[in-house]
C-alpha positions in Angstrom: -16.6 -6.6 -15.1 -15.0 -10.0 -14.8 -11.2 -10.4 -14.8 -10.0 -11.9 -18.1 -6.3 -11.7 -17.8 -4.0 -11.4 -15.1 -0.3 -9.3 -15.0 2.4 -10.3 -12.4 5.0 -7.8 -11.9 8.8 -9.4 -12.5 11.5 -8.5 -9.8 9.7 -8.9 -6.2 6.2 -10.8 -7.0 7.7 -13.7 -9.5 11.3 -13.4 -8.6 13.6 -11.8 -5.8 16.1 -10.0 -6.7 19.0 -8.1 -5.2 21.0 -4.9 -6.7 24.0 -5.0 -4.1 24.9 -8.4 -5.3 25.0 -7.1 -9.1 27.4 -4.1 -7.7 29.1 -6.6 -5.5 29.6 -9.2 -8.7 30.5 -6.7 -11.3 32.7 -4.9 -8.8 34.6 -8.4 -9.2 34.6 -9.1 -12.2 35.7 -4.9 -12.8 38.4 -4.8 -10.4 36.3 -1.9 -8.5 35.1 -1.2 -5.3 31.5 -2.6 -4.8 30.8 1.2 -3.6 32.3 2.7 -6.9 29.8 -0.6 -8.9 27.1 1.0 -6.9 27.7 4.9 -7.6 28.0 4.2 -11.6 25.0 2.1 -12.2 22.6 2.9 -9.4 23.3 6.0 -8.0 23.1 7.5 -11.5 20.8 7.4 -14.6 22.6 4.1 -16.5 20.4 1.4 -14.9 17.1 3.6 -15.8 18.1 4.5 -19.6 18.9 0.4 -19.8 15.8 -0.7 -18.5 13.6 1.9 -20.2 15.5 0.7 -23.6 17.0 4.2 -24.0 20.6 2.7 -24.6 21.6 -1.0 -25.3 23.8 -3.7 -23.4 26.4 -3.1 -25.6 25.9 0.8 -24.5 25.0 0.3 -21.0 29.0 -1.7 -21.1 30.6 1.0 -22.5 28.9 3.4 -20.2 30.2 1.3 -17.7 33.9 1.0 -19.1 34.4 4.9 -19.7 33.2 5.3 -16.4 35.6 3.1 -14.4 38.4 3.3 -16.6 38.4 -0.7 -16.7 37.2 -3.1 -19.8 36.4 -6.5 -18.1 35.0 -9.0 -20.6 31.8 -7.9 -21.6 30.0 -11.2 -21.1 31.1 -11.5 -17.6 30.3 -7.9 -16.7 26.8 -8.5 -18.2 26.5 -12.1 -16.6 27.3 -10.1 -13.1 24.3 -7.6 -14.0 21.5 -10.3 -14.4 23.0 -13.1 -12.0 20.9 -11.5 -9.1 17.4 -13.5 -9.6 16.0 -16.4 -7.1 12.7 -17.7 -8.3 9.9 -17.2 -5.9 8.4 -20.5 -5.0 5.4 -20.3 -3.5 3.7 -18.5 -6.8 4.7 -20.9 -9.0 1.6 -23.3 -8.2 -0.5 -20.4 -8.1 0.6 -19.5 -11.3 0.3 -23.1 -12.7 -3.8 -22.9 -11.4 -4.3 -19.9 -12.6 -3.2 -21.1 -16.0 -4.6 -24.8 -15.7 -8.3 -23.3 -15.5 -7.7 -21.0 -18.3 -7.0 -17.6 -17.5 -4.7 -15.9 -19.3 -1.6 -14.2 -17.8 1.0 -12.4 -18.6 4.7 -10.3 -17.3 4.9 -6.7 -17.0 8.0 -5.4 -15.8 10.4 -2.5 -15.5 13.7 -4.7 -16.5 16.6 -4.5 -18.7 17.8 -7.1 -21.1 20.7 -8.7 -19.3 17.8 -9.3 -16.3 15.4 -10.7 -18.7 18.3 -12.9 -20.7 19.4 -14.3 -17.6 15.9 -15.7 -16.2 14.7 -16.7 -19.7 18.1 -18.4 -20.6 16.5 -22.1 -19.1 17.1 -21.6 -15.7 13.2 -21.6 -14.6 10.8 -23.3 -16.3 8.0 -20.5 -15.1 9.9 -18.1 -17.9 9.4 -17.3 -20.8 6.7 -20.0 -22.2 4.5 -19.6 -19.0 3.2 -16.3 -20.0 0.7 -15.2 -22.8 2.3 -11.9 -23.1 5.5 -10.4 -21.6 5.2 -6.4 -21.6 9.1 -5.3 -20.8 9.5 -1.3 -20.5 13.3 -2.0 -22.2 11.5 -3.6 -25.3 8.7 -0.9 -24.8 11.1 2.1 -24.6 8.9 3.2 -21.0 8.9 2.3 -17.4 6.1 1.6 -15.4 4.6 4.1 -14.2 5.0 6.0 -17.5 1.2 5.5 -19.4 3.3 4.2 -22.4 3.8 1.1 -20.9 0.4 0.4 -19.1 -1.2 1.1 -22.9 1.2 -1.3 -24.8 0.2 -3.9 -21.5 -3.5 -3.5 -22.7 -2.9 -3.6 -26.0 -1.7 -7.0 -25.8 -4.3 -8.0 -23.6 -7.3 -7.2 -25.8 -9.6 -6.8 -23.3 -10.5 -3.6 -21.5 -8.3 -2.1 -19.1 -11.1 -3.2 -16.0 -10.6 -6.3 -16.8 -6.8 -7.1 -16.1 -5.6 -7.5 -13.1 -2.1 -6.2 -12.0 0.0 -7.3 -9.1 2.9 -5.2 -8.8 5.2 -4.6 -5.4 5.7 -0.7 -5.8 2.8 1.7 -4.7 3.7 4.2 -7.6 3.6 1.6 -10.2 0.2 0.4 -8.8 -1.3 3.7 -8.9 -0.1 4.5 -12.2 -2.1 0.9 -13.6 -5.3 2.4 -12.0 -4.5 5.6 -13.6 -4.5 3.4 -17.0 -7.9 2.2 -15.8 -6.1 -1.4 -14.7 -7.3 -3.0 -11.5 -4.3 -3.3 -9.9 -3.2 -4.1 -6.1 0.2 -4.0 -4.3 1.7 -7.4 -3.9 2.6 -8.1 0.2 2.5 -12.3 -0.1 1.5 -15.0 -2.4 -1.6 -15.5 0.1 -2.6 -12.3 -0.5 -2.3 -12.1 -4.3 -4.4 -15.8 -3.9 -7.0 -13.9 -1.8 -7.0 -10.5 -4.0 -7.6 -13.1 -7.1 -10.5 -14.9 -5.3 -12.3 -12.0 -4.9 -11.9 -11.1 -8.4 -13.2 -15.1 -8.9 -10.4 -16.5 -10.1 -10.0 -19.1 -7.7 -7.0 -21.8 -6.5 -6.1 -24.1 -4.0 -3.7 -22.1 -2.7 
């Protein structure tokens, strides 16, 4: 079947990201160790209920407060979260072909709102308008690889599941798109994503 849309994963294929600089920033703006940051969001379940939209920011900062007996200003401490994005370049003219020809793209990603806010908020052109359809597991209520958010991805597609392509940098969350019936590969460089899409016909001058 021919590929008639195209999913990028968020953090690591469109944008870097770095989770020691959120635990280093809201360690700051806490008055915390960056080790203590670090034990409360990622070393326990808070940053998985966020992103998979079991609990809100206004929970996720309350979480946050009980645990280290601080209450910094909510918007900084949230700011400090998302603040950990750098735009990867070289897929932006990729993307910009891909949609110039017409094919139709879209964003699914494991994220959490103060992530999404914070690259959406008119930082980077490339999001949100870029994108058809932007498949979040927080607004979905499940993270990739959980089937949930694979069906609501094809859903919004309307095509059939062998006909989207997903690029995503974590094996598990590859698998779990062909699982869903998705062609999907694991992202290693913008080349190769070029090169995987050329194959698939979708072709670009990168």
């Amino acid at each position: 079947m021919p590929t008639r849309f195209v999913y990028f994963d968020f953090g690591n294929v469109l944008f870097h990201f770095d989770h020691h600089l959120a635990a280093r920033q809201m360690a700051a703006v806490a008055g915390i160790s960056e080790d203590r940051a670090w034990q409360i969001v990622f070393e326990s379940d808070l940053e998985t209920l966020y992103e998979s939209g079991k609990i809100t920011s206004d929970e996720f900062y309350e979480r946050f407060c009980e645990q280290t007996k601080t209450r910094p200003d909510r918007a900084a401490l949230l700011h400090a979260a998302g603040a950990i994005f750098e735009l990867n370049v070289p897929i932006v003219p990729l993307v910009a072909q891909l949609q110039s020809a017409g094919h139709r793209t879209g964003v699914l990603s494991n994220t959490c709102e103060c992530h999404w806010n914070y690259c959406t908020s008119g930082r980077y052109a490339l999001l949100p308008g870029a994108f058809e359809q932007i498949i979040l597991s927080y607004e979905v209520g499940a993270m990739k690889p959980d089937p949930a958010i694979y069906r609501a991805a094809i859903k919004a597609a309307g095509v059939a599941p062998k006909e989207i392509f997903f690029i995503d940098d974590r094996q598990e969350n590859v698998d779990g798109a062909v699982a869903a019936g998705i062609d999907a590969v694991l992202f290693e460089s913008v080349r190769q994503c070029a090169e995987e899409l050329r194959r698939r016909g979708l072709r670009s001058n990168y």
